[in-house]
VOVO-419587 format. One record per residue (C-alpha): x, y, z; residue number from 0. Coordinates in steps of 0.5 Angstrom, whole numbers, plus 500, padded with zeros to 3 digits. Example, Ala and Ser with C-alpha at 12.3 -4.5 7.8 and 13.67 -1.06 7.14 Angstrom:
BEGIN
+-----+-----+-----+-----+
:   X :   Y :   Z : seq :
+-----+-----+-----+-----+
: 525 : 491 : 516 :   0 :
: 527 : 498 : 514 :   1 :
+-----+-----+-----+-----+
***
This chain:
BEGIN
+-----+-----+-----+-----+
:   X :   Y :   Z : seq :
+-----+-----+-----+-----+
: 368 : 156 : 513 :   0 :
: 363 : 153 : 508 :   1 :
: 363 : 158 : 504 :   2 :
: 371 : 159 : 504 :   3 :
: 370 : 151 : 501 :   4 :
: 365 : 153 : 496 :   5 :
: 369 : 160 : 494 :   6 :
: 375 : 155 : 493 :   7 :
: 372 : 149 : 490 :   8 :
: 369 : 153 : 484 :   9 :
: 375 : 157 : 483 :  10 :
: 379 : 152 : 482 :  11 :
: 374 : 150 : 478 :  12 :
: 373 : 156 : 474 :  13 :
: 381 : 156 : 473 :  14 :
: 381 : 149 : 471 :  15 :
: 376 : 151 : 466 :  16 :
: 379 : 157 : 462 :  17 :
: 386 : 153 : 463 :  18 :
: 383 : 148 : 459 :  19 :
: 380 : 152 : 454 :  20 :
: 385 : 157 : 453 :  21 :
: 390 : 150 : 451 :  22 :
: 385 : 147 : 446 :  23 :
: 388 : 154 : 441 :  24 :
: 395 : 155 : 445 :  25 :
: 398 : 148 : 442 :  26 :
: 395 : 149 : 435 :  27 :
: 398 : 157 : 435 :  28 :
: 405 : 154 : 436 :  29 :
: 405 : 149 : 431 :  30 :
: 402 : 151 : 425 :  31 :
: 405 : 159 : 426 :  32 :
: 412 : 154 : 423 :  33 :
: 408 : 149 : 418 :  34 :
: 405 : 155 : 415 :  35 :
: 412 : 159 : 416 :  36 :
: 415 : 152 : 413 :  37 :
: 412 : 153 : 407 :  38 :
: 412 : 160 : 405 :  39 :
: 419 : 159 : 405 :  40 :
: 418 : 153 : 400 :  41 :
: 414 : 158 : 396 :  42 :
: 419 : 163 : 395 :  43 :
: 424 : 158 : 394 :  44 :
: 420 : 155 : 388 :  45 :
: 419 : 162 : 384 :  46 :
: 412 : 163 : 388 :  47 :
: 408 : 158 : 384 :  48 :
: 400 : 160 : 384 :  49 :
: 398 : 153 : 388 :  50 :
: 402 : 154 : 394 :  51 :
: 400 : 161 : 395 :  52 :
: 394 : 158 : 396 :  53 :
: 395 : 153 : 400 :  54 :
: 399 : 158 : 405 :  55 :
: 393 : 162 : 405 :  56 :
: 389 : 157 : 407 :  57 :
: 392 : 153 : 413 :  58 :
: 393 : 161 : 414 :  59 :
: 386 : 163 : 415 :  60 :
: 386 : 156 : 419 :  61 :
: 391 : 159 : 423 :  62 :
: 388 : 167 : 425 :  63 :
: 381 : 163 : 427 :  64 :
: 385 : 160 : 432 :  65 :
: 390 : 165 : 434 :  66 :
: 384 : 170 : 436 :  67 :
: 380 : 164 : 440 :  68 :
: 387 : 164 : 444 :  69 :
: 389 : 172 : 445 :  70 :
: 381 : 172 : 449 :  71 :
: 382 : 166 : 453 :  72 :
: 388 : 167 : 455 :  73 :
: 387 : 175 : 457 :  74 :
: 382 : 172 : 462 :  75 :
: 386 : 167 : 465 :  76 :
: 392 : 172 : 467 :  77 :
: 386 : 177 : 469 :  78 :
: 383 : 170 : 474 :  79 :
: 390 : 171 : 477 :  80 :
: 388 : 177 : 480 :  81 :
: 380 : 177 : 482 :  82 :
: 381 : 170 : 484 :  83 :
: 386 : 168 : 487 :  84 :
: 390 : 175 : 489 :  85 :
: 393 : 172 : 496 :  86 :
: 398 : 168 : 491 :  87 :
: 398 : 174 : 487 :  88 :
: 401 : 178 : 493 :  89 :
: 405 : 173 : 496 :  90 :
: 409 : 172 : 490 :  91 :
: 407 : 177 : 484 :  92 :
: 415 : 179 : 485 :  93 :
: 416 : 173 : 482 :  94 :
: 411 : 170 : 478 :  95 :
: 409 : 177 : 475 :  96 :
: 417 : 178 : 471 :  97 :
: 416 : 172 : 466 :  98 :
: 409 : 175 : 465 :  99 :
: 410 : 182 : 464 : 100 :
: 416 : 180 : 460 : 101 :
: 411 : 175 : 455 : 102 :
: 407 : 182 : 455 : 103 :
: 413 : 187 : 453 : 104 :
: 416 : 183 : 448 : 105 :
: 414 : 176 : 445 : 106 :
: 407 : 178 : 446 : 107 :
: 408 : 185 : 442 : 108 :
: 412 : 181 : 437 : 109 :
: 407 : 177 : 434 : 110 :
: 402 : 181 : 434 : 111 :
: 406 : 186 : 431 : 112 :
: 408 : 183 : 425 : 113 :
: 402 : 178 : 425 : 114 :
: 398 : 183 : 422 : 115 :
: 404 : 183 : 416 : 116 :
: 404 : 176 : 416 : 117 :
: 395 : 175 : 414 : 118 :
: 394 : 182 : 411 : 119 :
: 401 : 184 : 407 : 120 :
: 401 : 180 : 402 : 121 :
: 400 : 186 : 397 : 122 :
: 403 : 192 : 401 : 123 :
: 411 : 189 : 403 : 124 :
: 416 : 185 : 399 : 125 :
: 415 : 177 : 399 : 126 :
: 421 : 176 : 403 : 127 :
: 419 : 182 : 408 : 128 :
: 413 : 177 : 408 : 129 :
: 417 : 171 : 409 : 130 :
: 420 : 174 : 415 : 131 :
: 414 : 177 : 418 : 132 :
: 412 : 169 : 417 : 133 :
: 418 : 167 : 422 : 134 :
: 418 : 172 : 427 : 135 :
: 410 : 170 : 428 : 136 :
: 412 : 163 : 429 : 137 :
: 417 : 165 : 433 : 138 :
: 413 : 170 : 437 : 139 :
: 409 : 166 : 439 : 140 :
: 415 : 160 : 442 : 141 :
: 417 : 166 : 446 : 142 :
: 411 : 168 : 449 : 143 :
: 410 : 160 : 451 : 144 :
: 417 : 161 : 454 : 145 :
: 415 : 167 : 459 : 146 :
: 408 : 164 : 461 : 147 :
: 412 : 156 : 462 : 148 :
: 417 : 159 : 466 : 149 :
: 413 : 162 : 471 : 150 :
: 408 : 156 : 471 : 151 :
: 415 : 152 : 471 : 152 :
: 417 : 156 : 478 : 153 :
: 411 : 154 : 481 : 154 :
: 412 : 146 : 481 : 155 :
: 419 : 148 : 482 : 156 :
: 421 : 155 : 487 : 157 :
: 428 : 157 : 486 : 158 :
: 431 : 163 : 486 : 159 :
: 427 : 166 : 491 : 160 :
: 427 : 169 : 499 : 161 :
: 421 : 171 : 504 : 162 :
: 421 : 177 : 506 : 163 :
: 417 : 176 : 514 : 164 :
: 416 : 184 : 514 : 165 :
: 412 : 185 : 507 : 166 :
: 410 : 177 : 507 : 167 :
: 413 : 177 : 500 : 168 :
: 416 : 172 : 497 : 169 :
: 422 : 176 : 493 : 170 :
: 427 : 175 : 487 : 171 :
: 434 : 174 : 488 : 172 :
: 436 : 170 : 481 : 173 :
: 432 : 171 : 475 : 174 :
: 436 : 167 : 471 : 175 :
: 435 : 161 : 477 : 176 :
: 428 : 162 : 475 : 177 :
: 428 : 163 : 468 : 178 :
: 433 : 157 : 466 : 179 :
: 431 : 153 : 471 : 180 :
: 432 : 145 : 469 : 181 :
: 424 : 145 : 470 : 182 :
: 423 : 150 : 466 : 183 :
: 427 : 148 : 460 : 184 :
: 424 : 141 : 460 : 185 :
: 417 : 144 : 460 : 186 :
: 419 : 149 : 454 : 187 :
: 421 : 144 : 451 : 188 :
: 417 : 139 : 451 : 189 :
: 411 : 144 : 450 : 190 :
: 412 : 147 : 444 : 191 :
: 415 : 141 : 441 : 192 :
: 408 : 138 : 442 : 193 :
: 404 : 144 : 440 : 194 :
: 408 : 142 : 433 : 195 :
: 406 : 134 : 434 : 196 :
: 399 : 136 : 435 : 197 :
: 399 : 140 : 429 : 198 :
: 402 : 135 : 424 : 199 :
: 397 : 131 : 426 : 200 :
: 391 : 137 : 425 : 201 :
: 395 : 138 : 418 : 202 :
: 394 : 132 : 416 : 203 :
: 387 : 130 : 419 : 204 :
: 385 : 136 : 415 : 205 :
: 389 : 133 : 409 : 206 :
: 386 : 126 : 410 : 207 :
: 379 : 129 : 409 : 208 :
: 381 : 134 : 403 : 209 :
: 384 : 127 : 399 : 210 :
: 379 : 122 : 401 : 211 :
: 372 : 126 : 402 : 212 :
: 374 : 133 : 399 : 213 :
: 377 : 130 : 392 : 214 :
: 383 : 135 : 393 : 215 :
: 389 : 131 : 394 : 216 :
: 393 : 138 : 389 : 217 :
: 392 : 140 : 396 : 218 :
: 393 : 134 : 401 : 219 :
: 399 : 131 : 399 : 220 :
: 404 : 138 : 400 : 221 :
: 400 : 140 : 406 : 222 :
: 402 : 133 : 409 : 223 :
: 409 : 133 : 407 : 224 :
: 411 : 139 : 411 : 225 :
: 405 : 138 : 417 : 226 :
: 409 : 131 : 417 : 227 :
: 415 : 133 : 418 : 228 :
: 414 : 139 : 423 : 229 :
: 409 : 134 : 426 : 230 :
: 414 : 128 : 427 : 231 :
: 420 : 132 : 429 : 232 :
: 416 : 135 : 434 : 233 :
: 413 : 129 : 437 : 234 :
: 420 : 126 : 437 : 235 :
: 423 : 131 : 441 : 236 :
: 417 : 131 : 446 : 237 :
: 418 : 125 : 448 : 238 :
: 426 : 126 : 448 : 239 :
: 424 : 132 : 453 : 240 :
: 418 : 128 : 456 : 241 :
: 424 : 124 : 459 : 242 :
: 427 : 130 : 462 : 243 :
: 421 : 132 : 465 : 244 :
: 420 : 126 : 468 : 245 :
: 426 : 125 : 471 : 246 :
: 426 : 132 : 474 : 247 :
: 419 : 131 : 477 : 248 :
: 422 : 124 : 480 : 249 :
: 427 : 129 : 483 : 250 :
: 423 : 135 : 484 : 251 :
: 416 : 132 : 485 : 252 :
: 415 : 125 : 488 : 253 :
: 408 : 124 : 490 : 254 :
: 406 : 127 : 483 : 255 :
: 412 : 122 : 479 : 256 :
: 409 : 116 : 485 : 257 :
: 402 : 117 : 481 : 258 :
: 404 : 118 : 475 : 259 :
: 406 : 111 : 476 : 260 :
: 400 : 109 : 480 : 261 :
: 406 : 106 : 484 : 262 :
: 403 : 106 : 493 : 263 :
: 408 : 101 : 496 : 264 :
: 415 : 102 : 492 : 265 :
: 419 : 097 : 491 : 266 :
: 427 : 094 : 487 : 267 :
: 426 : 093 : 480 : 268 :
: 420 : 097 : 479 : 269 :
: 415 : 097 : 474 : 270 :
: 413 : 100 : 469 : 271 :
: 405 : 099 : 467 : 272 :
: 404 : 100 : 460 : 273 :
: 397 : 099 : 461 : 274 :
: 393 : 098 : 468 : 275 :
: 387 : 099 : 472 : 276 :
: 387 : 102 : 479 : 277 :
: 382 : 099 : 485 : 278 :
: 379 : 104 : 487 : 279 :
: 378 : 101 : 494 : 280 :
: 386 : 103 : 495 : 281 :
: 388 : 108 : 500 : 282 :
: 392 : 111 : 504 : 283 :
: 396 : 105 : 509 : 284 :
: 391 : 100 : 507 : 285 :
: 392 : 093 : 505 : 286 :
: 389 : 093 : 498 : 287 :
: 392 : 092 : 492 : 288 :
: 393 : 098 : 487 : 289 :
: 391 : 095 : 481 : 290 :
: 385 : 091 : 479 : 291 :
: 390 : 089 : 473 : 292 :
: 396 : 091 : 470 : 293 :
: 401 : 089 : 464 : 294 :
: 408 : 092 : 465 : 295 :
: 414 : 091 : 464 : 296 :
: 419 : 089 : 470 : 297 :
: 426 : 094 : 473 : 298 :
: 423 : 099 : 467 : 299 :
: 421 : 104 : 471 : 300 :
: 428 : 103 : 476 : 301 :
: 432 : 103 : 470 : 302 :
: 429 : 109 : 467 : 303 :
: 428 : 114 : 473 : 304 :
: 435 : 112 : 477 : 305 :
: 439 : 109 : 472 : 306 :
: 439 : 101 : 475 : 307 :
: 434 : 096 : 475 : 308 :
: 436 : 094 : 483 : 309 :
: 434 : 101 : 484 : 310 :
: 428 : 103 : 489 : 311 :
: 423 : 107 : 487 : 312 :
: 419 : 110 : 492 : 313 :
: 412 : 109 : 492 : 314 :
: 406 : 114 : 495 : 315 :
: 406 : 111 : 503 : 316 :
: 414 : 110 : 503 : 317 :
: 414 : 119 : 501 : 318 :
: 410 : 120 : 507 : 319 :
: 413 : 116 : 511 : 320 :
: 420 : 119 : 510 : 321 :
: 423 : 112 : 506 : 322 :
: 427 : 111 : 500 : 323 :
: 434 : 108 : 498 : 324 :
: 439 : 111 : 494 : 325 :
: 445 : 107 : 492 : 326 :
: 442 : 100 : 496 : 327 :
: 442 : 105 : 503 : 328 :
: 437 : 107 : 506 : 329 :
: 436 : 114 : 507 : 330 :
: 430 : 118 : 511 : 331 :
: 427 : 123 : 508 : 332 :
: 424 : 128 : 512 : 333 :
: 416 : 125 : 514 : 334 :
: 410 : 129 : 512 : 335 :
: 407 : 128 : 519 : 336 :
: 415 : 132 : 521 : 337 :
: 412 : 137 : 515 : 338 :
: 406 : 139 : 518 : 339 :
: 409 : 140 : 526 : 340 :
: 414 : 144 : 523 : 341 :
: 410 : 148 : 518 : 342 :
: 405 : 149 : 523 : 343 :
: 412 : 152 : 527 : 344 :
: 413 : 156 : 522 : 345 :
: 406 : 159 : 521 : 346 :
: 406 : 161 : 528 : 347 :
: 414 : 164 : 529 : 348 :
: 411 : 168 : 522 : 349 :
: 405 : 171 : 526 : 350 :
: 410 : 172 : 532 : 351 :
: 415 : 175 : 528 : 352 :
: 409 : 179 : 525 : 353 :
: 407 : 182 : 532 : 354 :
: 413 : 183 : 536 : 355 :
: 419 : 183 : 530 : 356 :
: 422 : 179 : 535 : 357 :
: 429 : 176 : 533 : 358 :
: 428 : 168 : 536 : 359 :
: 422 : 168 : 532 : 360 :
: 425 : 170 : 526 : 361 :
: 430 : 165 : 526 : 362 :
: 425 : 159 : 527 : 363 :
: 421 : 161 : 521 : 364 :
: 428 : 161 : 517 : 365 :
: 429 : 154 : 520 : 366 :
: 422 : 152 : 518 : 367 :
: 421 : 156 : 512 : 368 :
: 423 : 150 : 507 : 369 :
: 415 : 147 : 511 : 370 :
: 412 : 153 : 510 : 371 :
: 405 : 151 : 507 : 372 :
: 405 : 143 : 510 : 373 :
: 403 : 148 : 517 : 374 :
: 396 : 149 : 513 : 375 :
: 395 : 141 : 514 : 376 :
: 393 : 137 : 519 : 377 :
: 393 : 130 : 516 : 378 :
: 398 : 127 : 511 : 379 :
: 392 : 124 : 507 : 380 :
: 390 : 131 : 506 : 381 :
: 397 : 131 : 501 : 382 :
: 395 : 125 : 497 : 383 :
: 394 : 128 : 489 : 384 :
: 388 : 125 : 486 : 385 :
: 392 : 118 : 483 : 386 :
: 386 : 116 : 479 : 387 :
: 386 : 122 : 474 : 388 :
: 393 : 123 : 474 : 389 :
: 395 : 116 : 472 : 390 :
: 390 : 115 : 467 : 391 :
: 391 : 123 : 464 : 392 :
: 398 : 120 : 464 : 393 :
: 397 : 113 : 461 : 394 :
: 393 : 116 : 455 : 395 :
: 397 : 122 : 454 : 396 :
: 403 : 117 : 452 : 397 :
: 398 : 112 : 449 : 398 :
: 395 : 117 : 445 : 399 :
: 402 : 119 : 442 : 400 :
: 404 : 113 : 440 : 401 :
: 399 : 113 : 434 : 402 :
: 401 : 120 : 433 : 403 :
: 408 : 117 : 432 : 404 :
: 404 : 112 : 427 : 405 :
: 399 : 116 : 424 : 406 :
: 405 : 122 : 422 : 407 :
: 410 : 116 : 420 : 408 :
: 405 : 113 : 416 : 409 :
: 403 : 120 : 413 : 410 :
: 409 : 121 : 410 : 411 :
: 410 : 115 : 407 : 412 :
: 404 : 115 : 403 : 413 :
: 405 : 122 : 401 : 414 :
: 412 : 120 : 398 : 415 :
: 412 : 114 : 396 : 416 :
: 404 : 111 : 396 : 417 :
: 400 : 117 : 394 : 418 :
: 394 : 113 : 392 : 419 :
: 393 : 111 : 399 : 420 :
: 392 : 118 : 401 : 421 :
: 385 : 118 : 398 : 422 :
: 382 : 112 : 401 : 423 :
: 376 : 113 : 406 : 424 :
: 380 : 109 : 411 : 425 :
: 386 : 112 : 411 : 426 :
: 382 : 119 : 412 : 427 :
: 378 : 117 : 418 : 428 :
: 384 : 114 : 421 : 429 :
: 388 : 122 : 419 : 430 :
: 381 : 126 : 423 : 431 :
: 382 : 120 : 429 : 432 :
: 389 : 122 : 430 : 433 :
: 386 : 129 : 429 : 434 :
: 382 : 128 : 436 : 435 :
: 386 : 123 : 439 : 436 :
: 393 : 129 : 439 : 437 :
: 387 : 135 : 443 : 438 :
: 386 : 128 : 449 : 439 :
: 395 : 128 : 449 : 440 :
: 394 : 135 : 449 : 441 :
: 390 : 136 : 454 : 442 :
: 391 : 129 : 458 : 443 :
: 398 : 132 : 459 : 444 :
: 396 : 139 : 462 : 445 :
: 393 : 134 : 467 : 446 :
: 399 : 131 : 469 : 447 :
: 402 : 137 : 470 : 448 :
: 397 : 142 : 474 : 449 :
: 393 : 136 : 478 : 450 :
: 400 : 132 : 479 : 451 :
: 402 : 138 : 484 : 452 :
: 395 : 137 : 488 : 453 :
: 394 : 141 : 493 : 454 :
: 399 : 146 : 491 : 455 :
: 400 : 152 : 488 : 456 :
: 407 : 153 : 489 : 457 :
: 410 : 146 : 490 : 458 :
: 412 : 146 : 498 : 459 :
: 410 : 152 : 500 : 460 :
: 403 : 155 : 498 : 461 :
: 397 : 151 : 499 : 462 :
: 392 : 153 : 493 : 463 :
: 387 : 154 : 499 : 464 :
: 391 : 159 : 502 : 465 :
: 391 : 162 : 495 : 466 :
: 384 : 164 : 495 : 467 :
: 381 : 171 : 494 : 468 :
: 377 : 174 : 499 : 469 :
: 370 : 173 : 495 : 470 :
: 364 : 170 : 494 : 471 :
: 362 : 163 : 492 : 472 :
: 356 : 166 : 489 : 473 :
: 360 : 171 : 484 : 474 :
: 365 : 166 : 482 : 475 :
: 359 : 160 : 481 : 476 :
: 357 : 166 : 476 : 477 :
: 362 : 167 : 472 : 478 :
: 365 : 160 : 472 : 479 :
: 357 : 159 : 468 : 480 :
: 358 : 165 : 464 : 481 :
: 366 : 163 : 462 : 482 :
: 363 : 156 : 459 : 483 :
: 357 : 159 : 455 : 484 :
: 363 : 165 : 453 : 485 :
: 368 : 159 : 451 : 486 :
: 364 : 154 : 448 : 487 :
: 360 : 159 : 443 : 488 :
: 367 : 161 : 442 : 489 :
: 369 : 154 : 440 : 490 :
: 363 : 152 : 436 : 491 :
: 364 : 158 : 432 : 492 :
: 371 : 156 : 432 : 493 :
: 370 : 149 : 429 : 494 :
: 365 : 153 : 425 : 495 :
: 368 : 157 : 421 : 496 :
: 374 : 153 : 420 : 497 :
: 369 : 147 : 418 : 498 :
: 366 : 152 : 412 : 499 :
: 373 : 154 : 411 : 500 :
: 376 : 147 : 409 : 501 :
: 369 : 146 : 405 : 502 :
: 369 : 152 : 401 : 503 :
: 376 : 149 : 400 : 504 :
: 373 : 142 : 397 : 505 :
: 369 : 145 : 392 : 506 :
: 375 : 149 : 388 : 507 :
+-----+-----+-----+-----+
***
């Protein structure tokens, strides 16, 4: 049993690593494949003036360091899918597996396909052969961030699907149930708009330095009137598409929306915490207040969740006592204690059904299958996410978007209309702070996501414990030490060579 645990926490671990790393190239990609495809088309538009050429070239050189670092870390992150975590695989690789071979065949091939144009035929097609190799990168990589978030989306919200007891599979019924999913839709949209919000600010943090420190304001004022732009309708649309995915995850998935919210006990006229900090004495059924302090904002949180500020917004104890209010009515949820007895019905009817194919047993896994992987618990404590990270990851991830939302509008107000400004050391460091600041959001926010469905891998129905591959501890502790030493020589080299680059771009 002791290695199983071990087996289990250093995948998660290893998983979490390549997650996190394979996300520090992802958003960029997104981003400045369109600013970089936004100014080749001013380019052509202006008669191909020398000066923009080489500022395409630049933020495109940018672009190609990312784009490679992104290509390997996420390779690995699809192969961990199979050593690590192969029971999942088996259980619903029907489904999962479709969005994934489609990214593969078709988006996936399309940009790399034609960025291989974009970097290398300036001199070998025509300028609007290029321009349109600019785009379809650009909208190569949105596709191939669609397919992976529609499998990702599916395992926070399972649909269009049915288990089949006799391959203990769980199959596709309905393709376009999964794939256009409101889960899925909100997270595309939400991810990829971020993707440009971060880049926006990379943009304009590069910028900041090349006016204020590198004396190349030539460069820095047209970099920031695109990357602000892109950058502002992105984070602008993040937010609008972050508001949606909210209230999905309100619906789809209330204990993660109660620890976004840090919200234990619920309550009519529920707050909205703008800043707060969390006892770390509170736990499940106790009499301690949630929070040490906290400044908020009385029925927001009712108001924007469920469209009143009367209306009742279910707190961490209330979902696992089986509590909540709709239309000033009480109603009862199913309780977490009547999920586990029922999924350990299921789990018994399914091992059942397995020896004898019995049709009474059959027809009790059908009746409980809806609690399938609540039978892998024990206690309704075991069901609780850690509130602590998922609450500040959020917290920081809406605050860090705040001063993008500053540092883009200010940005583009300067470029514009104040462009003096742009050469100000203060001005520079606040343009780079907003540069680390979007990385945090942008992590902060995978955060929410992944922990918030803690402890599932698919929400409801598969525990991660369950999903665990039959290896090791001690080979997973290997690779885990090897994928960090790999990823962060990987990123150092990075940051190098995108430093020397925006260095030898100074001098010039």
């Amino acid at each position: 049993m002791t290695d199983l645990i071990q087996t289990i926490d250093w995948s998660r671990w290893q998983f979490a690593l390549t997650a996190c790393y394979h996300w520090l190239f992802v958003p960029l990609t997104l981003g400045l494949s369109v600013i970089c495809a936004v100014m080749e088309t001013i380019y052509l538009k202006k008669g191909r003036p020398e000066k923009w050429l080489k500022l395409i070239k630049f933020w495109m050189s940018l672009f190609a360091i990312n784009f490679v670092c992104g290509i390997a870390t996420g390779i690995i992150l699809e192969f961990e899918f199979g050593t690590n975590w192969s029971n999942y695989s088996w259980f619903v690789g029907d489904i999962f597996g479709a969005p994934l071979a489609i990214e593969g065949l078709f988006a996936f091939f399309l940009e790399a396909t034609f960025v291989v144009v974009m970097l290398f035929g300036w001199k070998r097609v025509s300028p609007k052969f290029h321009l349109t190799a600019t785009w379809l990168t650009a909208i190569g990589t949105s596709l191939s961030a669609l397919w992976i978030l529609v499998a990702n989306a599916w395992m926070q919200f399972p649909t269009g699907m049915e288990f089949n007891p006799d391959t203990m599979r769980n199959e596709m019924t309905d393709f376009w149930s999964v794939a256009l999913s409101p889960v899925a839709l909100n997270k595309f949209c939400h991810t990829v708009m971020s993707g440009w919000a971060l880049s926006g600010c990379f943009v304009i943090g590069v910028s900041g330095w090349l006016a204020a420190f590198g004396k190349r304001s030539d460069m820095a004022i047209p970099s920031v009137k695109v990357a602000g732009w892109v950058g502002l309708i992105g984070l602008v649309l993040t937010m609008a598409a972050g508001h949606g995915s909210i209230l999905q995850v309100s619906k789809s998935q209330p204990m993660k929306f109660a620890a976004l919210e840090g919200v234990w006990t619920g309550s009519t006229n529920a707050e909205l915490t703008a800043v707060g900090l969390l006892n770390p004495d509170k736990e499940l059924n106790n009499a301690e207040d949630p929070f040490i302090f906290k400044i908020g904002a009385p029925g927001v949180l009712s108001w924007a969740t469920r469209g009143s500020t009367d209306a009742f917004i279910p707190g961490i104890e209330d979902i696992i006592a089986g509590r909540d209010t709709i239309n000033g009515l009480e109603v009862n949820t199913v309780s977490y204690a009547e999920r586990i007895a029922r999924g350990k019905v299921a789990l018994a009817a399914l091992a059942e059904y397995g020896e004898t194919h019995s049709p009474e047993a059959l027809q009790t896994l059908r009746e409980n299958y809806e609690f399938f992987g609540y039978g892998y618990y024990d206690s309704p404590s075991e069901l609780v996410p850690p509130v602590g990270l998922i609450y500040y990851s959020y917290h920081m991830m809406v605050c860090g978007g705040m001063y993008m939302l500053l540092i883009l509008a200010i940005g583009l107000f300067f470029a514009y209309k104040k462009q003096g400004l742009l050469e100000k050391k203060w001005w520079g460091a606040a343009a780079m702070l907003a540069l680390v600041v979007s990385w945090i959001v942008s992590q902060s926010g995978w955060i929410c996501a992944e922990v918030g469905r803690q402890p599932w891998v698919i929400q409801d129905l598969m525990p991660t414990r369950a999903a665990i591959s039959a290896v090791s501890p001690s080979g997973v502790q290997t690779t885990f030490w090897a994928f960090a030493i790999v990823f962060t020589a990987m990123l150092i080299a990075e940051i190098s060579i995108m430093i020397n680059k925006i260095r030898q771009v100074a001098k010039k």
